[in-house]
N, C-alpha and C positions, 0 to 999 in steps of 0.2 A: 444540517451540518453546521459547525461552528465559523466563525466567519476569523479570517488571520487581522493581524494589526492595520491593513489597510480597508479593513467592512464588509470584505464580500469573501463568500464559503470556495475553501479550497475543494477541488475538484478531485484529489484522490486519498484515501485512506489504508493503511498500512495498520495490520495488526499482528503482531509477533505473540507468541505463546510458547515456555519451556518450563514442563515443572510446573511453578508453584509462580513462576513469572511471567507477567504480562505487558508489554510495549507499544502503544500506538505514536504513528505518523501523521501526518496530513501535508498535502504537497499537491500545488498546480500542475508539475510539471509529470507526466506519464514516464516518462526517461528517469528521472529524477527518482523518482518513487518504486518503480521496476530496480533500477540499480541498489537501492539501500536493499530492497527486500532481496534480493538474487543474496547479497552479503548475508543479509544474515539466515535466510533457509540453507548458506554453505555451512552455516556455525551450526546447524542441527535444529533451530526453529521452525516453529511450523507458522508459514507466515501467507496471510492471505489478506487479496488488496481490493477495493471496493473501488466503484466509480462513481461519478456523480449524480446513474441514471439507478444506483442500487446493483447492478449486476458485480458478483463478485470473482476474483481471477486468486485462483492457487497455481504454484511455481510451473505446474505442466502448460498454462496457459497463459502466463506471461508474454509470448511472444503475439500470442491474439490482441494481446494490450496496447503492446508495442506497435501492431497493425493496426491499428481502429485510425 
């Protein structure tokens, strides 16, 4: 994973897909990252989120996300 402007790999990834378009995230923060993606799978994306151990969470498991 790619490391943010202070050196060290953001712990969660965000990947949006609609069409013909494609959108990635990265974000430390689980809350942080859970709320953009909830946005945008309301806008009709299909938006699935990754953690830092590889396990990946789509919008029905969100809230296991949010529990960890």
């Amino acid at each position: 994973m790619r490391g943010n402007a202070r050196g060290y790999a953001l712990a969660y990834k965000m990947v949006a897909e609609r069409d013909n378009e494609k959108c990635s995230f990265a974000r430390e923060s689980r809350l942080l990252i859970v709320a953009k993606a909830r946005v945008w799978a309301s806008e009709g994306w299909s938006v699935v989120i990754t953690d830092q151990d590889g396990k990946t969470y789509t919008p029905l498991e969100f809230d296991q996300l949010l529990a960890a």
